[in-house]
gemmi code that builds the backbone of each chain (N, CA, C; Angstrom):
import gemmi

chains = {
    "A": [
        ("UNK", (102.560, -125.233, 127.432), (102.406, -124.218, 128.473), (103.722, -124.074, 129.240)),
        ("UNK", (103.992, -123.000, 129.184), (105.681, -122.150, 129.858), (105.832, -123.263, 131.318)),
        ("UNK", (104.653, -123.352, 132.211), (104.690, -123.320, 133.502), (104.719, -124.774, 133.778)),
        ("UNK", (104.417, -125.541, 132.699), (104.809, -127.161, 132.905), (105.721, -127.383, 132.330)),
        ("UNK", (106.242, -127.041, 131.255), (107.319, -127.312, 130.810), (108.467, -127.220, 131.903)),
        ("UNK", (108.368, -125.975, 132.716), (109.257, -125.551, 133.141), (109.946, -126.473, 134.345)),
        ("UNK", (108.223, -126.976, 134.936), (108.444, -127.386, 136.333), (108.651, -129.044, 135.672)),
        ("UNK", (108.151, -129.253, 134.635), (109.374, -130.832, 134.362), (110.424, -131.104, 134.316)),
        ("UNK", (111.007, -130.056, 133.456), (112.414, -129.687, 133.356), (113.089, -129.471, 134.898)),
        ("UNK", (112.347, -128.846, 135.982), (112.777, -128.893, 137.255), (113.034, -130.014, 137.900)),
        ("UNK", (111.668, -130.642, 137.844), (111.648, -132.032, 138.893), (112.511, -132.986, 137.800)),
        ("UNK", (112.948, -133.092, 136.367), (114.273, -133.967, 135.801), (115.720, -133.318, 136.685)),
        ("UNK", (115.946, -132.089, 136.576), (116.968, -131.506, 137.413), (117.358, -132.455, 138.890)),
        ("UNK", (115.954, -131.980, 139.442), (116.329, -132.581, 141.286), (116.326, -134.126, 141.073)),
        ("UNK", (115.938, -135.137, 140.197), (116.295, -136.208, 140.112), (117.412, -136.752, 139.860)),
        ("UNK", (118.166, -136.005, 139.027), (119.460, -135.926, 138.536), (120.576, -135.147, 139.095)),
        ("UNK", (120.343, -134.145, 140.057), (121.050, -134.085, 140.185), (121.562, -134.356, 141.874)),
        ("UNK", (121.062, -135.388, 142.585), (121.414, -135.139, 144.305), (122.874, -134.955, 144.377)),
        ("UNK", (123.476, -135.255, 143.835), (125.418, -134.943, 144.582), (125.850, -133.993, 143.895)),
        ("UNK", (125.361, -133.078, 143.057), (125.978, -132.394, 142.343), (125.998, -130.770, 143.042)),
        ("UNK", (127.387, -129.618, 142.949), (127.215, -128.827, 143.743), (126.313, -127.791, 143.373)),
        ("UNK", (125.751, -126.521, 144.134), (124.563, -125.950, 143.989), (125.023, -125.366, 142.803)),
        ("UNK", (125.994, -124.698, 142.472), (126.363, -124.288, 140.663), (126.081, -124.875, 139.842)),
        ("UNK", (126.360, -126.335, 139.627), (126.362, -126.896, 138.578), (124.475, -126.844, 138.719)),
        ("UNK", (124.073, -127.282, 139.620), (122.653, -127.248, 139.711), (121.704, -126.470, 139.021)),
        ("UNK", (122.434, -124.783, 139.510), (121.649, -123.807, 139.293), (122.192, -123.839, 137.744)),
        ("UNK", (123.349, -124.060, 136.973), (123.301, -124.240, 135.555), (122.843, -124.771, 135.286)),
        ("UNK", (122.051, -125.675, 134.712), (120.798, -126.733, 134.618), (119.936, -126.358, 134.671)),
        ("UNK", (119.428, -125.497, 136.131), (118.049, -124.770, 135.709), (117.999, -123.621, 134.709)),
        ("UNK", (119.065, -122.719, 135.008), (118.972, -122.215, 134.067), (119.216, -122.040, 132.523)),
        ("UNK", (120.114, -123.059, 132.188), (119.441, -123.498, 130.749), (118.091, -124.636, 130.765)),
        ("UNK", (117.729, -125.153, 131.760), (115.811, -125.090, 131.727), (115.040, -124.429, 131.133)),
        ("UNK", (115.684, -122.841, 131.824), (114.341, -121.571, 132.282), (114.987, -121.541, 130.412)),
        ("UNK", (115.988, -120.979, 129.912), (116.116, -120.844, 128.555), (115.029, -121.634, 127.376)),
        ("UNK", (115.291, -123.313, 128.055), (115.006, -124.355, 127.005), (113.121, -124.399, 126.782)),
        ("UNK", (112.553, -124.182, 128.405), (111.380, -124.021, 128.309), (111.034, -122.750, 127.516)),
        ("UNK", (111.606, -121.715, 127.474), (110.995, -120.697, 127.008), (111.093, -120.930, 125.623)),
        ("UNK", (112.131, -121.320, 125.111), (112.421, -121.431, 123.445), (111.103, -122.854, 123.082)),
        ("UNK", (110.803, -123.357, 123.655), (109.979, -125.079, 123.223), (108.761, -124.045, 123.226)),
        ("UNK", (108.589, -123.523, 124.356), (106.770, -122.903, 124.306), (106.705, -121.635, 123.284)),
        ("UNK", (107.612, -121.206, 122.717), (107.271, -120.161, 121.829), (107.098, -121.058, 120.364)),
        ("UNK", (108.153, -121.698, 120.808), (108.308, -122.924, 119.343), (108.972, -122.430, 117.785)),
        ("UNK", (108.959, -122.429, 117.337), (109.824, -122.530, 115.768), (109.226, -120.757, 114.918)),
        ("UNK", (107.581, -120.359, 115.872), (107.354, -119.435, 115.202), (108.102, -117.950, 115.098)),
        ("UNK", (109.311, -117.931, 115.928), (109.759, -116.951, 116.450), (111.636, -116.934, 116.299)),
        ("UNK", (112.062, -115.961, 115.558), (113.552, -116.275, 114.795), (114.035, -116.714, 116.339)),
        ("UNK", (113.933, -115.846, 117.611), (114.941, -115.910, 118.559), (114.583, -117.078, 119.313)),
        ("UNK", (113.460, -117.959, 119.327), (113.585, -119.395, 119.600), (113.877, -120.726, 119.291)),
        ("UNK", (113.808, -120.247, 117.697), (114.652, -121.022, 116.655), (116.157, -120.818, 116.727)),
        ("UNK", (116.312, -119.669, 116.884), (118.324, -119.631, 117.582), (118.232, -120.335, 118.633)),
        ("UNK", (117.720, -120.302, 119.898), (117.775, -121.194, 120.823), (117.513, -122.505, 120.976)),
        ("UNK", (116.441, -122.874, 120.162), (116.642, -124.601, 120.138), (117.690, -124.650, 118.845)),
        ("UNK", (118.179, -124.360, 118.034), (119.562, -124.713, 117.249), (120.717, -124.876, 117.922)),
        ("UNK", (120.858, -123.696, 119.213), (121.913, -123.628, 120.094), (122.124, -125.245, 120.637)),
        ("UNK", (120.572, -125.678, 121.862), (120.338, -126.584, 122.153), (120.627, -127.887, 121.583)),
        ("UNK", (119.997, -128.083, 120.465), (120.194, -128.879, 119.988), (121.818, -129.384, 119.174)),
        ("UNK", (122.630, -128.482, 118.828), (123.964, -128.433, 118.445), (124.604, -128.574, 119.629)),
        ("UNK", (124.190, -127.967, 120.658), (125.222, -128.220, 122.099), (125.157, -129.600, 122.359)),
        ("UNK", (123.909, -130.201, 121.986), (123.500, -131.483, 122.741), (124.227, -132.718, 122.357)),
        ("UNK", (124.490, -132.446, 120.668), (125.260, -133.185, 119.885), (126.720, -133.222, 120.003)),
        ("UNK", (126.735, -132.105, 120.250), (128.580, -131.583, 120.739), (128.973, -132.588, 121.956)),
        ("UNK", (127.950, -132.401, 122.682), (129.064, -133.119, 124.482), (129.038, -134.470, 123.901)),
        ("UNK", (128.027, -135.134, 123.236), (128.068, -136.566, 122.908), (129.694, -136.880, 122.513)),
        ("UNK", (130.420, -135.945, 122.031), (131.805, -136.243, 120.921), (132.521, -135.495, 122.150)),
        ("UNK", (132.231, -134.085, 122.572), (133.808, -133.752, 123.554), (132.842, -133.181, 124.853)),
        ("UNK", (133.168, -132.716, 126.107), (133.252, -132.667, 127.049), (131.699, -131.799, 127.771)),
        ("UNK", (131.587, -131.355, 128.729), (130.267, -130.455, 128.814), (130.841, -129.235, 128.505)),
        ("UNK", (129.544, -128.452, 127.929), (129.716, -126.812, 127.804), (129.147, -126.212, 129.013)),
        ("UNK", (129.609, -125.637, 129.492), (129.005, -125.104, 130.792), (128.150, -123.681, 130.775)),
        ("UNK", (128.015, -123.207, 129.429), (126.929, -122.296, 129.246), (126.352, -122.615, 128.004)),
        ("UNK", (125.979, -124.127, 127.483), (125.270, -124.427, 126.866), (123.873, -124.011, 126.150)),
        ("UNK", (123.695, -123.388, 125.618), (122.124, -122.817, 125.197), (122.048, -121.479, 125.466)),
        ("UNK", (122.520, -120.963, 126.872), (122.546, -119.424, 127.174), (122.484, -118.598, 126.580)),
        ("UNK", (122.219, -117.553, 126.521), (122.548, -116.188, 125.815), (124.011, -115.536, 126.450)),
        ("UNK", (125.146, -115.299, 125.970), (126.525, -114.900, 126.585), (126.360, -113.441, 126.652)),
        ("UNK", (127.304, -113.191, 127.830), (126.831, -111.856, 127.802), (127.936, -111.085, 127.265)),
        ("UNK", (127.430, -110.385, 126.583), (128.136, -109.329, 125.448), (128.895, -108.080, 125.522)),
        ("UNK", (130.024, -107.993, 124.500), (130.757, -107.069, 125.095), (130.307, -105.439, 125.169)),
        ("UNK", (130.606, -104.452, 125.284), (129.770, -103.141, 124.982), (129.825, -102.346, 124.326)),
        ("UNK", (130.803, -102.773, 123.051), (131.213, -101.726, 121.338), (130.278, -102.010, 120.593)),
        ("UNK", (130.205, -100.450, 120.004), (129.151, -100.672, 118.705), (128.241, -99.989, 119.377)),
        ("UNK", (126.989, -99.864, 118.195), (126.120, -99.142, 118.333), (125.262, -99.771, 119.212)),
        ("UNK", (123.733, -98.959, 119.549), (122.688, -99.341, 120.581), (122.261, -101.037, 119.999)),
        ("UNK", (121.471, -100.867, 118.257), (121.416, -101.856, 117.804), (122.330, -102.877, 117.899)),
        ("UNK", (123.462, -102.950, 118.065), (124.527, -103.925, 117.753), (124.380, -104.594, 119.219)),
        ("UNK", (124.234, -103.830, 120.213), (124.229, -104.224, 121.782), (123.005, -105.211, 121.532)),
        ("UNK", (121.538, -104.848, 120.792), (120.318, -105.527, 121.202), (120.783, -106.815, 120.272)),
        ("UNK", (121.692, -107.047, 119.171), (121.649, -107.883, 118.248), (122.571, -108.981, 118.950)),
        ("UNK", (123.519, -108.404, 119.894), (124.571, -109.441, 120.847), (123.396, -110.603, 122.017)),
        ("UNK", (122.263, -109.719, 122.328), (121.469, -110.034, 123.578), (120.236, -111.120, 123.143)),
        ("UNK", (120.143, -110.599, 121.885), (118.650, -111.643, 121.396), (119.616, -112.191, 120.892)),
        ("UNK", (118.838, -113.557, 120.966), (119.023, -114.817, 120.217), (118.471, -114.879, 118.776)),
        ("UNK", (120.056, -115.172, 117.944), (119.790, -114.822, 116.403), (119.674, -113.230, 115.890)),
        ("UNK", (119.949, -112.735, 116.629), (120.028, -111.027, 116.503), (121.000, -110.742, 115.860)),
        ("UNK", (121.901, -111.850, 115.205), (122.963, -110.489, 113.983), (122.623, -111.669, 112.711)),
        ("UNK", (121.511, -112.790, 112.864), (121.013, -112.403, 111.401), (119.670, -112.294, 111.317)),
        ("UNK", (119.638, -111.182, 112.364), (118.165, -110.116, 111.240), (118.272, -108.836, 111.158)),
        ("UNK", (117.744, -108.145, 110.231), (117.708, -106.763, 109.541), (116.733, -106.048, 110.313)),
        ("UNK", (116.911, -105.100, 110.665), (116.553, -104.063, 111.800), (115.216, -103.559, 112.412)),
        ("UNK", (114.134, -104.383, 111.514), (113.096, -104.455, 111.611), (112.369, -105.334, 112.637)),
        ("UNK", (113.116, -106.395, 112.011), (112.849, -107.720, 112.894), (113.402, -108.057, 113.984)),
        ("UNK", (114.473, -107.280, 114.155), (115.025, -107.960, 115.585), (114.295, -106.514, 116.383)),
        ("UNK", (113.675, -105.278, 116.499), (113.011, -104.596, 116.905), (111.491, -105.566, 117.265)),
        ("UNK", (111.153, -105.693, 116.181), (109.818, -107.461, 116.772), (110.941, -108.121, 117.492)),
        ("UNK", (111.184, -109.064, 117.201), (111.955, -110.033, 117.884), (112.177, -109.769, 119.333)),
        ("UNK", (112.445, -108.389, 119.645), (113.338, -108.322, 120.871), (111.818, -107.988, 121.820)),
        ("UNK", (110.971, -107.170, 121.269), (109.770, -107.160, 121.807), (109.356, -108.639, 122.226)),
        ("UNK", (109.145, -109.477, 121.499), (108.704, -110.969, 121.849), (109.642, -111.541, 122.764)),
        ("UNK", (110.797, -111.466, 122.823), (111.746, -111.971, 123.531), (111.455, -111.591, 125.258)),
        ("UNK", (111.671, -110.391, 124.849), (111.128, -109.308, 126.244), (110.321, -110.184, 127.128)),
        ("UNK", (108.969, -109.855, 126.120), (107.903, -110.483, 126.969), (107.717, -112.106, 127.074)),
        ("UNK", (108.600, -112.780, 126.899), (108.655, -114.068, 126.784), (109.774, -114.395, 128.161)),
        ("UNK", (110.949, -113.460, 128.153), (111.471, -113.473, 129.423), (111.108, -112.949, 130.506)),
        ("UNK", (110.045, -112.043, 130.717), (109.532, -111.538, 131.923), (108.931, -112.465, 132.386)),
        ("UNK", (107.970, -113.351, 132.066), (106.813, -114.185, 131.728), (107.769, -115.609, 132.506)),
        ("UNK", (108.751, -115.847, 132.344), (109.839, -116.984, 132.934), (110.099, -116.666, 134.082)),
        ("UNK", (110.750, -115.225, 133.849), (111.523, -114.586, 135.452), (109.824, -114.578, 136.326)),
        ("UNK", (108.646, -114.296, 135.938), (107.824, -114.309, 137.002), (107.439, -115.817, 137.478)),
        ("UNK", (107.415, -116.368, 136.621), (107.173, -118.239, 136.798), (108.319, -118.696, 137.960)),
        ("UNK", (109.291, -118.311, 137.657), (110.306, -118.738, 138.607), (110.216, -118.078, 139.786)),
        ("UNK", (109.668, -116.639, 139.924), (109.821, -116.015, 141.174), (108.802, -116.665, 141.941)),
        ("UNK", (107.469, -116.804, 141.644), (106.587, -117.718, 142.153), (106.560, -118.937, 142.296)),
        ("UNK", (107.925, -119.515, 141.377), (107.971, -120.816, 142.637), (108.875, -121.227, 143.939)),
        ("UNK", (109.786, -119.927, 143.404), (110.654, -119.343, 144.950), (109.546, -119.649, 145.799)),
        ("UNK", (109.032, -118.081, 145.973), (107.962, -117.900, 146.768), (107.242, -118.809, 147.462)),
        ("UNK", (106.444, -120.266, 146.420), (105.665, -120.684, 146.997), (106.437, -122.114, 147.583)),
        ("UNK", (107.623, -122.089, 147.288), (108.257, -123.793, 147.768), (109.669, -123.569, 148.665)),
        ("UNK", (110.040, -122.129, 148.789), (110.258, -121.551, 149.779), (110.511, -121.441, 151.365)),
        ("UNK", (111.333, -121.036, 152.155), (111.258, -121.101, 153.668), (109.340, -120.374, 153.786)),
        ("UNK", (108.620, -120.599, 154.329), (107.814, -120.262, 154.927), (106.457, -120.179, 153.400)),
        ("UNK", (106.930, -121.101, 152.393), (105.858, -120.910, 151.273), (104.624, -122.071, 151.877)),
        ("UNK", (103.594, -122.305, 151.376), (102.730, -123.276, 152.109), (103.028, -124.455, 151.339)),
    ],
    "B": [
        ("UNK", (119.325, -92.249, 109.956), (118.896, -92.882, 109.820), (120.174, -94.264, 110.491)),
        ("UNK", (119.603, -95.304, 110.917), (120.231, -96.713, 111.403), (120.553, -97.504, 109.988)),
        ("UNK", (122.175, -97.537, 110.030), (123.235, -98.131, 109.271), (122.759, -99.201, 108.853)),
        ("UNK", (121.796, -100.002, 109.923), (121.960, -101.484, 109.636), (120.148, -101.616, 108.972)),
        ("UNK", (119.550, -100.318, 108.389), (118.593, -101.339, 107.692), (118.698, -101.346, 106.655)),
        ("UNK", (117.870, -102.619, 105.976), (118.347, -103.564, 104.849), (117.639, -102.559, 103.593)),
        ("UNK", (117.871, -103.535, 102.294), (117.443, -103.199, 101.563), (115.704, -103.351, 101.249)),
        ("UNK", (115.213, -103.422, 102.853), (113.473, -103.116, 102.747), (112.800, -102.408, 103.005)),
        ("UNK", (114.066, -101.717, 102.868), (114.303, -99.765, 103.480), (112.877, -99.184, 102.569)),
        ("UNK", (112.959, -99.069, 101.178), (112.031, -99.038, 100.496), (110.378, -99.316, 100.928)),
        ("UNK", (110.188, -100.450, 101.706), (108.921, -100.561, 102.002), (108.665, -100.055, 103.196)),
        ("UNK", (110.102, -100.262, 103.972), (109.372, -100.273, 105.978), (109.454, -98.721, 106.319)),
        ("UNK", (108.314, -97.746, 106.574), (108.651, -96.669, 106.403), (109.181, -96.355, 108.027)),
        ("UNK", (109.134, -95.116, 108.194), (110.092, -94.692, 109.142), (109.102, -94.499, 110.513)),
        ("UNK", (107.602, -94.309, 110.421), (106.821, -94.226, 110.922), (106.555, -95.669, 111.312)),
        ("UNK", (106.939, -96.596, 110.833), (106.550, -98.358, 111.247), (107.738, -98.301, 112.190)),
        ("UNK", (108.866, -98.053, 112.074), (110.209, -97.917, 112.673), (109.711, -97.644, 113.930)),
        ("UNK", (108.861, -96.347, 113.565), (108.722, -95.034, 114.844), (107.840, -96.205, 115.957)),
        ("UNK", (106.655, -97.086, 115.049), (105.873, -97.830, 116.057), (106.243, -98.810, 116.871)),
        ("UNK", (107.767, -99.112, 115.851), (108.404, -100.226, 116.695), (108.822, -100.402, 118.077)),
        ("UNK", (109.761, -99.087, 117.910), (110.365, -98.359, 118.982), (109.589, -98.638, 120.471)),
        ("UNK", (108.182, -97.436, 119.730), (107.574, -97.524, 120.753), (106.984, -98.205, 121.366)),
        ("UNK", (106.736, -99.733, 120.566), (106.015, -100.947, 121.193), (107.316, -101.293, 122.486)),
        ("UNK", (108.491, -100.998, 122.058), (109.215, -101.562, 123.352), (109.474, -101.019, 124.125)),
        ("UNK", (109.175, -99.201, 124.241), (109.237, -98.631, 124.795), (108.358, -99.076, 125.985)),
        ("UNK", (107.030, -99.455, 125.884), (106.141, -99.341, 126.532), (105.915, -101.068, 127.006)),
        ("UNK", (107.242, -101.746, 126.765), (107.412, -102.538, 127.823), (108.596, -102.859, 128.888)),
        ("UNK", (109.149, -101.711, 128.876), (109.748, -101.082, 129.630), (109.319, -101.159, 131.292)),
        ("UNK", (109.967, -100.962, 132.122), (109.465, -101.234, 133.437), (108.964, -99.515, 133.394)),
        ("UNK", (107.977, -99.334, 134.591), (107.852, -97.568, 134.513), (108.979, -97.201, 135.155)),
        ("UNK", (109.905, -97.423, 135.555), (111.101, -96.613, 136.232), (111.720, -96.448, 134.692)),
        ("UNK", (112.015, -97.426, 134.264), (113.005, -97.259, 132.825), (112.377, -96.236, 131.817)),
        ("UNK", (110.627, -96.483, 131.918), (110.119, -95.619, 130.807), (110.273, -94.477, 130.885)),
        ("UNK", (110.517, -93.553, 132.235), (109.948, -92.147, 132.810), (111.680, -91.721, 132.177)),
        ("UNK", (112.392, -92.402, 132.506), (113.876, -91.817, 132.013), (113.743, -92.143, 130.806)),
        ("UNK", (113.459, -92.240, 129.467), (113.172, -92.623, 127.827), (112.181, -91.303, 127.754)),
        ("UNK", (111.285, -90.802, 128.532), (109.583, -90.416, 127.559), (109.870, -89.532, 126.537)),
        ("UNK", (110.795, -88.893, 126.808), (111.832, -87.998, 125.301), (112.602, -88.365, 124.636)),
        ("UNK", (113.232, -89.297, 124.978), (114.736, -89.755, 124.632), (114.781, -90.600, 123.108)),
        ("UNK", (115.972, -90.424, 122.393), (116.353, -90.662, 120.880), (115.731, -92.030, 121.168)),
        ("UNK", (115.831, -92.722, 119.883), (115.519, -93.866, 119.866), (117.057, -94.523, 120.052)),
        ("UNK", (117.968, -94.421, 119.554), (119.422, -94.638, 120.295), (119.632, -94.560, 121.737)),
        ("UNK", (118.882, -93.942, 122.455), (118.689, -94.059, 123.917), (117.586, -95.299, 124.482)),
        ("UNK", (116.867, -95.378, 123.987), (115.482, -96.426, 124.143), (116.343, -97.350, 123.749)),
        ("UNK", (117.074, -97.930, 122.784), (117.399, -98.773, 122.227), (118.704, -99.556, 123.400)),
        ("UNK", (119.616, -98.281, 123.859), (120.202, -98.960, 125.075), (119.772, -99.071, 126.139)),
        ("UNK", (118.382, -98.653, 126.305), (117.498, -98.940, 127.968), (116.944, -100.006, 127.593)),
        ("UNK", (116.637, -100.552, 126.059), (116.522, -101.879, 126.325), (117.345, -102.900, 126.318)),
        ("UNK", (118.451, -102.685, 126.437), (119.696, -103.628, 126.614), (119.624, -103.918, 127.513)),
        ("UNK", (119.924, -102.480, 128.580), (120.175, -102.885, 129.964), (119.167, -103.593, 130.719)),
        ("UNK", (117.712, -103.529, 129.830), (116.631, -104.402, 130.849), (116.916, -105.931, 130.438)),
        ("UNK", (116.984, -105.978, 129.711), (117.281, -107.815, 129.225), (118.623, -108.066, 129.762)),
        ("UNK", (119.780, -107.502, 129.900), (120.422, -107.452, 131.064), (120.106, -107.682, 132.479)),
        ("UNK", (119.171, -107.079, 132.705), (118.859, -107.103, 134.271), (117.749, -108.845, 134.260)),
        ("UNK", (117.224, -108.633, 133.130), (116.170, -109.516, 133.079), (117.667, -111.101, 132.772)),
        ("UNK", (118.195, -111.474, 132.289), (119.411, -112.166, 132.098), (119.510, -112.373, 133.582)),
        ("UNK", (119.839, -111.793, 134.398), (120.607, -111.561, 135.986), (119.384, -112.322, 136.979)),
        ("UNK", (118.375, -111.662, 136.560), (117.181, -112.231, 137.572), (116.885, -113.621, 136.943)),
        ("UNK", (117.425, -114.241, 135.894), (117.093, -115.852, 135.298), (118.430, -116.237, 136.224)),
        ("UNK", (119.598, -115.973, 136.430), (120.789, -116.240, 137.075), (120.559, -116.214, 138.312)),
        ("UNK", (119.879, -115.306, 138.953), (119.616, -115.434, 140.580), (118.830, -116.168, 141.018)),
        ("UNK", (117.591, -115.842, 140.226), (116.561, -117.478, 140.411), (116.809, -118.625, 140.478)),
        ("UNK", (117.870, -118.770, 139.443), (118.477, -120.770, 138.937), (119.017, -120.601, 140.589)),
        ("UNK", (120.297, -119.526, 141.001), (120.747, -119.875, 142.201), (119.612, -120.609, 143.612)),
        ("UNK", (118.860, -119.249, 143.738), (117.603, -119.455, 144.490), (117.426, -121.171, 144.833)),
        ("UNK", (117.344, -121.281, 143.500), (116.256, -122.939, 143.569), (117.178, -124.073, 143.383)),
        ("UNK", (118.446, -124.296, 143.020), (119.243, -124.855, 143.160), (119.120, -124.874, 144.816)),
        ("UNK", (119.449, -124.003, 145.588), (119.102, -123.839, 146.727), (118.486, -124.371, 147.885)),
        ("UNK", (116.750, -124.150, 146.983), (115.573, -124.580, 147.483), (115.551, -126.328, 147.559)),
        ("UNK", (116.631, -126.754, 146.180), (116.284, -128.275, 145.694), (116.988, -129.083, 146.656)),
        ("UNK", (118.395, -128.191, 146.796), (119.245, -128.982, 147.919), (118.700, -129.382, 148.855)),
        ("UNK", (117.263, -128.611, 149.636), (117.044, -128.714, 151.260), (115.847, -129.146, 151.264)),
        ("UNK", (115.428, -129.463, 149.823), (113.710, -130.241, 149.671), (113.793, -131.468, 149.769)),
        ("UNK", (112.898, -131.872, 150.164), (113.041, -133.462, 150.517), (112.013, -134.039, 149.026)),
        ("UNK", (112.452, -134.985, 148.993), (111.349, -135.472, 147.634), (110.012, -136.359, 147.985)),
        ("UNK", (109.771, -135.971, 149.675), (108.437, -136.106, 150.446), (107.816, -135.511, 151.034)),
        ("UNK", (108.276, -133.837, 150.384), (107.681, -133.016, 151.306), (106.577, -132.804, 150.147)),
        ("UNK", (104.941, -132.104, 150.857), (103.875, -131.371, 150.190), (104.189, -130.804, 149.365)),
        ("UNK", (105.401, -129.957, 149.398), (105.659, -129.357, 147.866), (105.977, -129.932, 146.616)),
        ("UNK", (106.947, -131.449, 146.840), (107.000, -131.891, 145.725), (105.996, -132.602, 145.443)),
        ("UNK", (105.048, -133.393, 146.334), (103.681, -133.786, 146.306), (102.805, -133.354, 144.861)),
        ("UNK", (102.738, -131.600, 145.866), (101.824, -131.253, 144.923), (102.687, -130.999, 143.395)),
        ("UNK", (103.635, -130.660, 143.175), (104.310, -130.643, 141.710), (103.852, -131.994, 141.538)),
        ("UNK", (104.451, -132.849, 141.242), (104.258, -134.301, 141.005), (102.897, -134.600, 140.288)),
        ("UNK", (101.662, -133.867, 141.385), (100.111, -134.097, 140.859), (99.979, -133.316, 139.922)),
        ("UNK", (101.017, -132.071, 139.698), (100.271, -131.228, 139.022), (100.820, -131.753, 137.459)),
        ("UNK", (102.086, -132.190, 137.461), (102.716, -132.960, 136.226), (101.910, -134.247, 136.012)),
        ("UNK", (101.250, -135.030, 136.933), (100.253, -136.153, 136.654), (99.431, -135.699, 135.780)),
        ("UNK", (98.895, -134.962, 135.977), (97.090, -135.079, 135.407), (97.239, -134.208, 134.148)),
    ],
}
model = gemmi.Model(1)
for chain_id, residues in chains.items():
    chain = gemmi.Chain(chain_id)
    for i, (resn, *xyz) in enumerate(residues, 1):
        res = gemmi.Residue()
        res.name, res.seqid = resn, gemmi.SeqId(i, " ")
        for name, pos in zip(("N", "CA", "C"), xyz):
            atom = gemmi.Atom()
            atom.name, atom.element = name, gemmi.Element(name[0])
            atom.pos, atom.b_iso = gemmi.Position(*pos), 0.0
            res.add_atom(atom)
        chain.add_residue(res)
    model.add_chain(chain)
structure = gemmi.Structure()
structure.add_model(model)
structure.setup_entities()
């Protein structure tokens, strides 16, 4: 479930990180909000399988050289090329699939990132200046 | 026709294409959809860029947010309380 995953991955964050500055922080959560979303969709879905490959290759990487500081992320992309070429830069694993699938794909993605961004806005909200 | 489909061109007809489209059309925010309800599928196709864009930005403002929130939480206040129980059980 998106919404425990997420908030474990949180409360490992605030354990780990008390001295660290609010950037590095907020990087952490947000390859969280990434890592939870790719674990709860799981392996059935090309663009979460790009993301735990990312993960998991990044993870192996710092062991040998230094941190990546946008580890797992999706980078944001430059703006040549066609409409498709833009959606294939944005999904994860989007330039290897054939035009069908990353049209699915990006649909699932979609609604897999709205579904995060609302999880997170509600725990703004509720842990918040004035949340109960 | 789009450069980049494969050789399953043969099976996926253009009307499955057409349904595709429109499945993402119609998850579109309604501000984004009302500017698309005509528009090429080359147009739909960059209104959905720019929402996973925007949607990208609001995962970036949030992490800020709560980075935020984590700095000034105490790890005895009710809020982490109740997280804590809710990761218990």
């Amino acid at each position: 479930m998106l919404a425990f995953r997420f908030l474990r991955a949180l409360t490992l964050v605030h354990r780990t990180t008390p001295n660290s500055s609010n950037a590095a922080r907020s990087r952490r959560i947000q390859r969280a909000a990434f890592a939870s979303m790719a674990y709860s969709a799981g392996p059935r879905r090309a663009w979460s399988r790009a993301l735990l490959c990312r993960f998991h290759f990044h993870r192996a990487r710092r062991r040998c050289a230094g941190r990546s500081r946008t580890a797992g992320v999706p980078r944001r992309p430059s703006t040549t090329g066609s409409p498709a070429d833009g959606l294939r830069r944005l999904v994860p694993g989007g330039t290897e699939m054939d035009y069908c699938s990353l049209l699915e794909e990006t649909a699932d993605y979609i609604r897999c990132l709205s579904k995060q961004v609302k999880l997170m806005q509600s725990i703004v909200d509720s842990v918040g200046p004035g949340g109960r | 026709m789009p450069i980049e489909m494969s050789s399953r061109r043969s099976r996926i007809t253009d009307e499955e294409i057409n349904e595709l489209i429109s499945k993402l059309q119609s998850l579109l925010p309604e501000s984004r959809r009302r500017s698309t309800s005509r528009a090429s599928a080359s147009k739909l196709l960059k209104e959905t860029c720019s929402y996973i864009r925007s949607l990208h930005r609001e995962v970036d403002d949030l992490s800020d947010r709560l980075s935020d929130l984590m700095s000034t939480m105490d790890s005895n206040s009710p809020q982490a309380e109740i997280i804590r129980s809710i990761l218990r059980s």
